[in-house]
C-alpha positions as CSV (number, residue, x, y, z in Angstrom):
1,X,-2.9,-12.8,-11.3
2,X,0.8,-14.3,-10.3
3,X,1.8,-14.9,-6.6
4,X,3.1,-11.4,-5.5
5,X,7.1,-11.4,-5.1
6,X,9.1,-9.4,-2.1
7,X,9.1,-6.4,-2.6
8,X,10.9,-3.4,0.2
9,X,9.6,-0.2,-1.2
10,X,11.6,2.8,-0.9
11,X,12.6,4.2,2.8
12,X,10.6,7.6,3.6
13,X,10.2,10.1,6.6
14,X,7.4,9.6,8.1
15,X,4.8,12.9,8.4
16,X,6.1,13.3,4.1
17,X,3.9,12.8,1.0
18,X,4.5,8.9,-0.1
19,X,2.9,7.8,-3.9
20,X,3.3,3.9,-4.5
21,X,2.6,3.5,-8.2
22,X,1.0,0.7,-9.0
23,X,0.8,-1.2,-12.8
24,X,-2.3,-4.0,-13.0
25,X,-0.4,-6.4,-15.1
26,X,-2.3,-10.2,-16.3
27,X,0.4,-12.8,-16.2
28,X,1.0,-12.2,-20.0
29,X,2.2,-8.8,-19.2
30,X,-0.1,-7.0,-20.7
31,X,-1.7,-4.3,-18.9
32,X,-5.9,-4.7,-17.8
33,X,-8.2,-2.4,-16.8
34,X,-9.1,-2.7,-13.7
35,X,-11.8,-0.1,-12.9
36,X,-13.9,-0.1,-10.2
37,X,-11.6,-2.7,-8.0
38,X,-10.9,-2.0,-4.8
39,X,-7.0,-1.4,-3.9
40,X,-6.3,-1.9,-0.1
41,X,-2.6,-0.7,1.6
42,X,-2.2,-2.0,4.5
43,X,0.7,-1.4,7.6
44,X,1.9,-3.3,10.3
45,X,4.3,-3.8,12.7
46,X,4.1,-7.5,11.7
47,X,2.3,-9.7,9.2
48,X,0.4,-11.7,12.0
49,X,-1.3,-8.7,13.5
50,X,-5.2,-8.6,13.2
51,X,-6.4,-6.3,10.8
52,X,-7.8,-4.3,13.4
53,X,-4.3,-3.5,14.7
54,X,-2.8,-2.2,11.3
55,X,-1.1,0.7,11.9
56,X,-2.6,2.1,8.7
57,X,-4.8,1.1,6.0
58,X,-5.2,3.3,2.8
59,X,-7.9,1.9,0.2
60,X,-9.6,3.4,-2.8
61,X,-10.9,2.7,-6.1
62,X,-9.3,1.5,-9.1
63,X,-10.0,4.0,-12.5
64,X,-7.7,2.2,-15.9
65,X,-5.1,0.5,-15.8
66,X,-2.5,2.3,-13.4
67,X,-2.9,4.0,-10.0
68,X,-0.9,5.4,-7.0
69,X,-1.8,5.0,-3.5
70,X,-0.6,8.2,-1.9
71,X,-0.1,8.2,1.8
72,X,-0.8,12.1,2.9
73,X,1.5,13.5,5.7
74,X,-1.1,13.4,8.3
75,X,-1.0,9.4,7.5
76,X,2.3,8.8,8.9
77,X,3.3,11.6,10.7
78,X,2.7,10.1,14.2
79,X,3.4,6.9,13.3
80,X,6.7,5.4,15.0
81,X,9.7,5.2,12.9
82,X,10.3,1.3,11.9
83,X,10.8,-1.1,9.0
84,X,6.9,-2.5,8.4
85,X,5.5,-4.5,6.9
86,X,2.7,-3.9,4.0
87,X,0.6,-5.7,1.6
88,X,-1.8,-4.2,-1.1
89,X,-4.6,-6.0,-2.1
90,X,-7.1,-6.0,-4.9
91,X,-10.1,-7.0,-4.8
92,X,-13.1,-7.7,-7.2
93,X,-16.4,-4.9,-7.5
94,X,-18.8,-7.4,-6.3
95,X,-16.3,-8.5,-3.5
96,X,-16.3,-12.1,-4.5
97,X,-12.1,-12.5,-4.7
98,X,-9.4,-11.0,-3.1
99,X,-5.7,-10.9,-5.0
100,X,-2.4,-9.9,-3.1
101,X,-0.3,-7.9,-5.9
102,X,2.4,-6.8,-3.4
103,X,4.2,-7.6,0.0
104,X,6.9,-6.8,1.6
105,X,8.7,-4.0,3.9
106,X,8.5,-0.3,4.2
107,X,10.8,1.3,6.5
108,X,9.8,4.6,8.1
109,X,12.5,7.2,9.7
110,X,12.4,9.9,11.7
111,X,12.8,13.6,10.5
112,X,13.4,16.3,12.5
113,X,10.7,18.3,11.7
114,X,7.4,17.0,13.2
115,X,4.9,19.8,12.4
116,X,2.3,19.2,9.6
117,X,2.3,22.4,7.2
């Protein structure tokens, strides 16, 4: 897979549903089935943070060649509003390599209504 480029996804509020579609592209553009890879999100205040300080981490399994990691209200709604930074990762079914497909910023806002449902 290519060296992931920059990417700032789209601003949200935090405490809303967020969907990050993802497309598992090979370097000749073509799209590759990808099932049973694991896809890791990952949130920080900043990239040098150890894992274990991510402010949220999101993973699940890849099925084809397309997926969305959706972050569910109760993800972020406590989380405090700030531009972050995230990565999302795939990694291999038997666990032997690890690929970053994305990087970049996210920023998170306040809304003014904090109540879940």
């Amino acid at each position: 897979m290519a060296m992931p480029t920059e990417k700032q996804l789209p601003a949200f509020l935090r405490g809303d549903s967020y969907a990050i579609p993802i497309a598992f592209e090979g370097d000749d553009g073509q799209l590759q089935d990808l099932t049973g890879w694991k896809l890791i999100f990952t949130l920080k205040f900043n990239r040098m943070q150890p894992d274990d300080d991510a402010v949220l981490q999101k993973r699940m399994t890849v099925s084809g060649t397309t997926a969305v990691m959706y972050l569910a209200p109760e993800d972020t709604n406590e989380l405090t509003p700030y531009r972050y930074e995230y990565d999302l990762q795939l990694i291999t079914p038997d666990g032997s390599a690890v690929s970053t497909i994305a990087i970049g910023k996210v920023e998170i806002q306040s809304g003014v209504t904090h109540a879940l449902g």
